[in-house]
N, C-alpha and C positions, 0 to 999 in steps of 0.2 A: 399265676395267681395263687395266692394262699388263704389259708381259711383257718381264720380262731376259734377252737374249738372251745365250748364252754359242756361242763360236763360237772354234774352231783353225783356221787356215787360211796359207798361204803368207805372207809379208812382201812387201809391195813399197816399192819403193821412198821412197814417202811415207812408209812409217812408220819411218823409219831415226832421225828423232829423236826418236819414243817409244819404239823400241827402245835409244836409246843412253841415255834417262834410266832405264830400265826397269834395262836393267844397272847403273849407276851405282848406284841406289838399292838392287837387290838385292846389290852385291857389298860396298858397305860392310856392310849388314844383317848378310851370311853370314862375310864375315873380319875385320869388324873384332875386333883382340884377338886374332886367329890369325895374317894377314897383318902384317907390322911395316910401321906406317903410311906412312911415306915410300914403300915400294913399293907397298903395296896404291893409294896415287894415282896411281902410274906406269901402273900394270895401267887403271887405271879409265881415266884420261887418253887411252890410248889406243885408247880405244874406243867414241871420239865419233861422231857424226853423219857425218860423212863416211866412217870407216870402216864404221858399218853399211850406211850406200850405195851406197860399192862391194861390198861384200861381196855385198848383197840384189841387184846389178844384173850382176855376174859370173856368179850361178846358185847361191849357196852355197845349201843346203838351211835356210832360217830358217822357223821357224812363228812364230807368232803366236798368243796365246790373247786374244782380247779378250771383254771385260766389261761391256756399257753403256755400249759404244761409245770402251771405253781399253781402251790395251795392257795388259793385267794379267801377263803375260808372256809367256817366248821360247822355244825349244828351238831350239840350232844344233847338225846333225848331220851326218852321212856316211858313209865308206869310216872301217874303224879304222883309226888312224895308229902301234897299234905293232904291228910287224911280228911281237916276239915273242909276242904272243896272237894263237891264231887262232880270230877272231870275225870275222865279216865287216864288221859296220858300230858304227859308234859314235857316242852322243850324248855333242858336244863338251862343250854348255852345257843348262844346265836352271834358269832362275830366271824366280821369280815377284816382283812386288812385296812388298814387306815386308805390306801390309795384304789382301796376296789370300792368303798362306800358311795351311794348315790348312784347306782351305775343300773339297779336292779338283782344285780347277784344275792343283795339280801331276803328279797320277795323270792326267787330261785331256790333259797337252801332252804327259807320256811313253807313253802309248796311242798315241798320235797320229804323233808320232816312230817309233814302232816300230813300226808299221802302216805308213807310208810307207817305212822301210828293207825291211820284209818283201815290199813290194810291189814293190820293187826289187832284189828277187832277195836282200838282204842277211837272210839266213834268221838267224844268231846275233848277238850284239850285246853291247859293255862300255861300260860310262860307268866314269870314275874321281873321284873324290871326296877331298877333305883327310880325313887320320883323325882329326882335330881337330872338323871338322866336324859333329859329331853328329848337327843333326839331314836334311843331306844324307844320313847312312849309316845312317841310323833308315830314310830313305824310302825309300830303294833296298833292303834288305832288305826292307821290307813289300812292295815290290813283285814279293816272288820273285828280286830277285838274290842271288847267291850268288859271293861272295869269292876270286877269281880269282889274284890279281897282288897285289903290293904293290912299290912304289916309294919316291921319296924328289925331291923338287923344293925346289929353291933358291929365295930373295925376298931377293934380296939378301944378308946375314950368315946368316940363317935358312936350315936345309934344316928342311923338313915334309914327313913319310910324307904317302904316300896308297896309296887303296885302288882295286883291281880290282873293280867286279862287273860278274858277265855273265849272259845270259840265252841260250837255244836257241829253237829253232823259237817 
């Protein structure tokens, strides 16, 4: 008998180019047809293998969800970056492989994430989301977020809303 291991745990270093195919693969999946293509390759491009390595190797907070022994996906998280919410911590990024989505490994990696911000003092927490993106803001409501902030980000010609949700203790 064998046994799938499913496992969150920090990034290191080695894994920086299945974290960088991980994103590539989940950010077409998630914007293609939202993102207007010439920038969503821009976005992708840069955030190859060498940037997850520095990134993973300077101390950014990266998890890791692996699968049977593959990245199935990532969570990059932190301190929030806007000043005008006041939430303490926020997850940057939250994506999974296109064929690990719906499985619950995305409820896993954001447990996971929010459990190590909680444990770091980071008691409240937003992640932001394209409004476009359905079913990113399908999840984070099922997750108990509740609609915070709403914005507006540029891709070049395109500005695309997006949306605040946030969580407490």
């Amino acid at each position: 008998m064998s046994t799938t291991l499913i496992e969150v745990r920090p990034a290191k270093a080695a894994d920086a180019t299945a974290v960088a195919s991980t994103h590539d693969e989940a950010w077409r999946s998630a914007y293609q047809g939202i993102i207007p293509g010439a920038e969503l390759e821009k976005l992708i491009n840069r955030r190859g293998p060498q940037w997850w390595d520095s990134a993973i190797r300077k101390g950014s907070r990266v998890s890791v969800l692996v699968f049977s022994d593959k990245i199935a996906g990532y969570a990059n998280y932190g301190r929030n970056r806007a000043r005008s919410l006041h939430f303490d911590g926020e997850i940057y990024e939250l994506y999974l492989r296109p064929e690990f989505q719906g499985l619950g490994f995305g409820r896993r990696l954001f447990t996971s994430a929010r459990r190590d911000l909680m444990q770091s003092g980071l008691k409240s927490m937003v992640v932001w989301a394209l409004s476009d993106n359905d079913p990113a803001t399908e999840f984070y409501r099922a997750l108990g977020g509740r609609m915070v902030a709403r914005s507006s980000e540029r891709f070049g010609p395109k500005s695309l809303d997006k949306v605040a949700f946030a969580w407490t203790n």
